[in-house]
N, C-alpha and C positions, 0 to 999 in steps of 0.2 A: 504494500500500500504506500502510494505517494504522502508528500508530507502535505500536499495540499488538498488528498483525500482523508486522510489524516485531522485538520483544521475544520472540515465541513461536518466529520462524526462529531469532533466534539465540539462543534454549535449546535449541534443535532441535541447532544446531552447535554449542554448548558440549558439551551431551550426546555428539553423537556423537561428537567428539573425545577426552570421556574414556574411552568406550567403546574407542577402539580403544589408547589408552594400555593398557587395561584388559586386551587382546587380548594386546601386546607385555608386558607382565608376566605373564601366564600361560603364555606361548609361552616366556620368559626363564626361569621356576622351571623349566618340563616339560625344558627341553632342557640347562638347567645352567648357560648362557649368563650369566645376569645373575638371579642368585638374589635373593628377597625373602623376608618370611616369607610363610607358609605361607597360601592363599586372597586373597592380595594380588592377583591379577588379578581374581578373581570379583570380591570386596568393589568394586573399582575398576569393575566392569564394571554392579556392582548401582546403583550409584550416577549411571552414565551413562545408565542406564533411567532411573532417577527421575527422572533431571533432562529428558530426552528427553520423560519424559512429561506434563511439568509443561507443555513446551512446546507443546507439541499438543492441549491446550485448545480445542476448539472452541468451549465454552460459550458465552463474551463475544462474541464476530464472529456467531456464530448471532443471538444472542437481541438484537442492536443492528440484525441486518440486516432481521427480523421488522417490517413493517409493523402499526402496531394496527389494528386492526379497525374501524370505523364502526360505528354503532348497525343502518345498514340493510344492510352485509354480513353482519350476526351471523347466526345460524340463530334469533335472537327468545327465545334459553334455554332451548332442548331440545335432549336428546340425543341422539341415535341409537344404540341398540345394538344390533345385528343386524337384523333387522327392525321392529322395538316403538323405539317414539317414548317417551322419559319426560322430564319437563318438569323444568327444576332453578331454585329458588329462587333469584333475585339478590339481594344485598343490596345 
């Protein structure tokens, strides 16, 4: 595993971890248990998303595992769309 595969788990586990913080303060306010102010679990929980989703990134591991193409793999610079062939300008 890359080190920048590496980086994405554990925002994956940062994230989930506040996520379930996130759980236990909402479950805390509803039940009376350990009161906070008020959306204190959700806010904590929205934020576990963000960060969970930062980590799960495929973009970079995709687009590094991508081999380039060769001049004699290419399709020669046309496209295909449905059935019709249309030719596209290289520069």
């Amino acid at each position: 595993m890359s080190q920048r595969q590496n980086k994405y788990r554990a925002q994956q586990l940062v994230g989930a971890v506040v996520v379930a913080v996130g759980i236990l303060l909402l479950v805390g306010n509803v039940t009376g248990a350990f009161r906070t102010f008020p959306f204190a679990g959700f806010l904590t929980m929205v934020g576990g998303k963000i960060i969970m989703a930062k980590g799960s990134s495929p973009t970079p591991t995709v687009l590094e595992s991508q081999p380039a193409l060769s001049p004699s793999e290419s399709n020669g610079g046309s496209v295909q769309t449905g059935d019709k062939e249309r030719h596209v300008l290289k520069s």
